[in-house]
C-alpha positions in Angstrom: -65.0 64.9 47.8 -65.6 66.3 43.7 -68.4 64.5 42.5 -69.3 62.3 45.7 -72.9 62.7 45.0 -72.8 60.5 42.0 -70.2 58.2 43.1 -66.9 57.2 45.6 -63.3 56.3 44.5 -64.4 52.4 46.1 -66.8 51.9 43.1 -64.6 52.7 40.6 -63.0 48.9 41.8 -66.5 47.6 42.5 -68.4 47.7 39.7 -68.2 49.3 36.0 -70.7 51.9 35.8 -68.3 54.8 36.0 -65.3 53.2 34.3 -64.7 54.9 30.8 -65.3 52.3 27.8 -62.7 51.3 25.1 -63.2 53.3 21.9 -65.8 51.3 20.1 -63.7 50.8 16.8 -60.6 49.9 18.8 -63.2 47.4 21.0 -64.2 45.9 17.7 -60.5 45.8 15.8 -59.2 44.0 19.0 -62.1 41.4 18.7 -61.2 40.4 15.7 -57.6 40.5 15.9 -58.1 37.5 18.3 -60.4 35.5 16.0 -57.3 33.5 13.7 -59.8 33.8 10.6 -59.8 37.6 10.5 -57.9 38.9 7.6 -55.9 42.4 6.8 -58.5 43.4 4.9 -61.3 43.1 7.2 -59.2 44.6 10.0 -58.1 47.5 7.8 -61.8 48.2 7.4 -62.6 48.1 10.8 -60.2 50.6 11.9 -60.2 53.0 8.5 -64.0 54.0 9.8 -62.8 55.8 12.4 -60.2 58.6 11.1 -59.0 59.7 14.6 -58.1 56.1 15.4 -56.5 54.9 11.8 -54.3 58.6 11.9 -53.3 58.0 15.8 -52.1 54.1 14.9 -50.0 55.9 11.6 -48.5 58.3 14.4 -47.8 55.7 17.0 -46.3 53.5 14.5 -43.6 55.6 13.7 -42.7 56.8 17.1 -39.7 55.1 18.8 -42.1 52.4 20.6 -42.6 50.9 17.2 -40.6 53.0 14.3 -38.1 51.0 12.5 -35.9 52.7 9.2 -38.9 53.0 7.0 -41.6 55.6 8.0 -45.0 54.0 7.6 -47.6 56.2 5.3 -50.5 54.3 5.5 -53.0 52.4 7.7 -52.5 49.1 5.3 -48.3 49.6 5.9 -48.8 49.7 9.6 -50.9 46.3 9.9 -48.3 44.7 7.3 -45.3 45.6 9.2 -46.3 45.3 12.8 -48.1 42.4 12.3 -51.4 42.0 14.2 -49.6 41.2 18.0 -48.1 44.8 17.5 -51.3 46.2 15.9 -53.7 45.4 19.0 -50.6 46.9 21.3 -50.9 50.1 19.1 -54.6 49.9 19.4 -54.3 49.7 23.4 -51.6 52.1 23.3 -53.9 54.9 22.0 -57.1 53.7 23.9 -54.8 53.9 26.8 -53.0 57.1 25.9 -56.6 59.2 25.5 -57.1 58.3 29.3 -53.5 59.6 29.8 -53.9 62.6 28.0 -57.5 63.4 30.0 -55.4 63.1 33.2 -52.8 65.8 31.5 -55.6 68.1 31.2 -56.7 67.7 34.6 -53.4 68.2 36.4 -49.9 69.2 36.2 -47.3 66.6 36.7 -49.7 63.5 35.1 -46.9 63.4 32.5 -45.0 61.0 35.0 -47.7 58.7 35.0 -47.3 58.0 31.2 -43.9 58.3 30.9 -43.3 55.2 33.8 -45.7 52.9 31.6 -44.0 53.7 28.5 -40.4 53.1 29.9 -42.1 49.8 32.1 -43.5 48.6 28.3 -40.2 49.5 26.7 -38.0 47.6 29.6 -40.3 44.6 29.9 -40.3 43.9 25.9 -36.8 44.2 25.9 -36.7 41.7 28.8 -39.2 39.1 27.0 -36.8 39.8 23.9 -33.9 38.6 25.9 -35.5 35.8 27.9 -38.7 35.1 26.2 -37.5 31.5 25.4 -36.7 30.7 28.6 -39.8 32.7 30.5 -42.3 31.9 27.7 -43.4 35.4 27.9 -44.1 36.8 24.2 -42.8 40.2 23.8 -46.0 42.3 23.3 -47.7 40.6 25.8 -44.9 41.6 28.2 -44.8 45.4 26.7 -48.9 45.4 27.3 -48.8 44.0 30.4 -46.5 46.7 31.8 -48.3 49.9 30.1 -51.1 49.2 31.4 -49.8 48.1 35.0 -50.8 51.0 36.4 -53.9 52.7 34.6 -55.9 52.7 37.6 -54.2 55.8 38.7 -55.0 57.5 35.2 -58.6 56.2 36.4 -58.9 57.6 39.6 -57.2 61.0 38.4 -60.0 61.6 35.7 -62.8 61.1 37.8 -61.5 62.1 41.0 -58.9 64.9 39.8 -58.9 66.9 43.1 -58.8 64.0 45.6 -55.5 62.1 43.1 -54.3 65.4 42.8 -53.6 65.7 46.5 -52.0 62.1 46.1 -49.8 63.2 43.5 -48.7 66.4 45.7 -47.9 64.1 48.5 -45.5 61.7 46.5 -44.0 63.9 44.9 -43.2 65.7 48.1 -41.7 62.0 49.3 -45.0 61.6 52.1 -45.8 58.2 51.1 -45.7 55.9 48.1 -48.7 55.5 46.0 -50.1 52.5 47.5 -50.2 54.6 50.6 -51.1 58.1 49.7 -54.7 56.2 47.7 -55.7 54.3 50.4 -55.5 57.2 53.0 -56.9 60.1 50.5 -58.9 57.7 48.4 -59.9 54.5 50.1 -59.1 52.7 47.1 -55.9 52.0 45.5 -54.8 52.2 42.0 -54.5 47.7 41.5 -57.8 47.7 42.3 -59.2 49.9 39.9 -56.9 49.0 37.2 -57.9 45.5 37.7 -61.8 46.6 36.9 -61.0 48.8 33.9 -58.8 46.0 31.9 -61.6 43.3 32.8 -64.3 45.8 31.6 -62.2 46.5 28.2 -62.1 42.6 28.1 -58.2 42.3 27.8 -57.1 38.6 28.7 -56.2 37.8 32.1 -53.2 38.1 32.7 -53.3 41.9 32.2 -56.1 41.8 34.7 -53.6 39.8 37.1 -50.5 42.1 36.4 -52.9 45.7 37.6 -53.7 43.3 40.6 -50.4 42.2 41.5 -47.5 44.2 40.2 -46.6 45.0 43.8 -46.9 41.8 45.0 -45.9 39.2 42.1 -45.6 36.2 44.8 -49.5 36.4 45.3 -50.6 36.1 41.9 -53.6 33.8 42.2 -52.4 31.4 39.1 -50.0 28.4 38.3 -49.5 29.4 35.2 -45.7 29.7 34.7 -45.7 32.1 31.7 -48.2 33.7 33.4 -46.5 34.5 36.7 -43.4 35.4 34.6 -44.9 38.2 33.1 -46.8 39.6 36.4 -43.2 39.2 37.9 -41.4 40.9 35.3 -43.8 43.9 35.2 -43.6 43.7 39.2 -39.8 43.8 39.2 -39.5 46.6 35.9 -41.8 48.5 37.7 -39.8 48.8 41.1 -36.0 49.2 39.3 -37.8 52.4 37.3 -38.9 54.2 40.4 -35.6 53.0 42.2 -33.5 54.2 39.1 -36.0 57.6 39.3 -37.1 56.9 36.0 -40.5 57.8 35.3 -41.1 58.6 38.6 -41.2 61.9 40.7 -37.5 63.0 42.2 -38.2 62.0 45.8 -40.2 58.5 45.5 -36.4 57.1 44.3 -34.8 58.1 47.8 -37.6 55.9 49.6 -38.1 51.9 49.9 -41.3 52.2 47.8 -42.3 49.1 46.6 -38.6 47.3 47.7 -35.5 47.8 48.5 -32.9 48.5 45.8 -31.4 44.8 46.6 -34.7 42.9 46.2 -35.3 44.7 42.8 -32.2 43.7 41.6 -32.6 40.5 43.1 -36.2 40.4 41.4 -34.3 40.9 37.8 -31.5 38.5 38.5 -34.1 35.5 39.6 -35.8 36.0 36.1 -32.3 35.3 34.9 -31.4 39.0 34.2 -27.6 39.7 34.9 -26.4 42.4 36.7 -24.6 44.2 33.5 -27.6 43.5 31.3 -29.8 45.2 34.3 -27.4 48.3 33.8 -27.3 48.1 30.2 -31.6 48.7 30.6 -31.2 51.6 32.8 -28.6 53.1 30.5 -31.5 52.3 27.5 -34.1 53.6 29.5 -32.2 56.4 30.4 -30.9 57.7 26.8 -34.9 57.3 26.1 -35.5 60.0 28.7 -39.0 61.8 29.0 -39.0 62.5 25.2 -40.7 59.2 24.8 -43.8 59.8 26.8 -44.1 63.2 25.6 -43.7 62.2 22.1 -46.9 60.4 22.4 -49.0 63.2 23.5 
């Protein structure tokens, strides 16, 4: 096993000592985009000290996850216009998409592992949109929630890149879903280790709770209703995109991964999704294709 020496796939879920750190600008931007005194100017000044990070927001900002008419030129634009909710999900978005991009490097086919939490952020904002009022799920909490569902896999594939490599061959050839193919290659599956990494980044809990229970909403260890909303939302999203064999390799939609087609649906329709709006978000998620994910390389 690469790098077993050092370190096994179970710590990466056990402790943080191997888990790569936020960028510390972004750590510091999001710190104070939750303290309600912090103003655009401070925040502006946080994030202009770091070049990589103020040009990578500008970029993000205009892509379709954010992009409106008006093409945003500079880092003072961006925060006015996506308003600071939007500005730490750009902010997660590109601490999120360098651990992406690192997984890219290390194998071919990663690209489905980006393009699934884009198209799961996209579907579950545009779900919150629709029945925010009535779930009490706010919109970018619901688009965060489901990009970073599954970032443990990014996880294990940058430290582990021949051991989630052989994972990655064996879903895509249709031998087991990913829960599966971790625990018997890895020891470890992806909720685990997502679970760790958005705890050690210090994202609120119910990001935590969604990488630990997108497969299994039901056992979400809270009575929070807005927060079992969004773990089920993600959970449900999640399924329909590798049942719809969106963001997902080709065979993984021809088995009963995570459920069957039925309970996915189902899933939608008890969060008060109706059949034709369902279809209408596949059709959206199809027109948005792979371009999406790519275009945030």
């Amino acid at each position: 096993m690469s790098r077993a020496a050092a370190f096994t796939p179970a710590d990466l879920a056990a402790n943080t000592d191997h888990l790569p750190a936020m960028p510390a600008v972004a750590a510091k931007a999001m710190e104070l985009i939750a303290d309600p005194e912090t103003t655009l100017a401070e925040l502006q000044k946080v994030i202009e000290v770091d070049a990589a990070l103020a040009t990578e927001m500008l970029r993000i900002s205009n892509t379709a996850l954010y992009s409106r008419a008006r093409v945003v030129s500079s880092l003072r634009d961006a925060i006015v216009r996506l308003g600071f909710k939007k500005v730490r999900s750009v902010l997660v978005t590109v601490a999120t998409q360098s651990l992406f991009r690192g997984a890219r490097k290390a194998i071919a086919g990663a690209d489905v592992l980006w393009q699934h939490s884009v198209l799961a952020g996209l579907a579950a904002r545009q779900v919150a949109q629709d029945l925010g009022s009535a779930l009490r799920v706010d919109a970018e909490e619901a688009f965060l929630g489901a990009l970073l569902h599954d970032v443990g896999k990014v996880v294990m594939l940058a430290r582990f890149p021949d051991e989630y490599g052989e994972v990655l061959r064996r879903v895509w050839e249709g031998a087991g879903t990913y829960l599966e193919t971790e625990a018997a290659v890895l020891g470890v599956d992806h909720r685990h280790v997502g679970h760790q990494l958005l705890k050690f980044w210090g994202l609120p809990v119910p990001f935590q709770t969604v990488a630990l229970f997108h497969h299994e909403p039901d056992a979400a260890a809270t009575e929070d209703a807005a927060h079992l909303a969004l773990v089920s939302i993600v959970g449900a999203i999640s399924t329909c995109l590798h049942l719809w064999g969106l963001g997902s390799p080709p065979k993984y939609a021809t088995r009963a991964v995570d459920a069957p087609a039925d309970r996915a649906i189902a899933a939608l329709g008890a969060l008060g999704v109706t059949p034709p709006a369902a279809e209408s978000l596949r059709q959206m998620l199809t027109d948005s294709g792979t371009g999406i994910g790519k275009g945030l390389f």
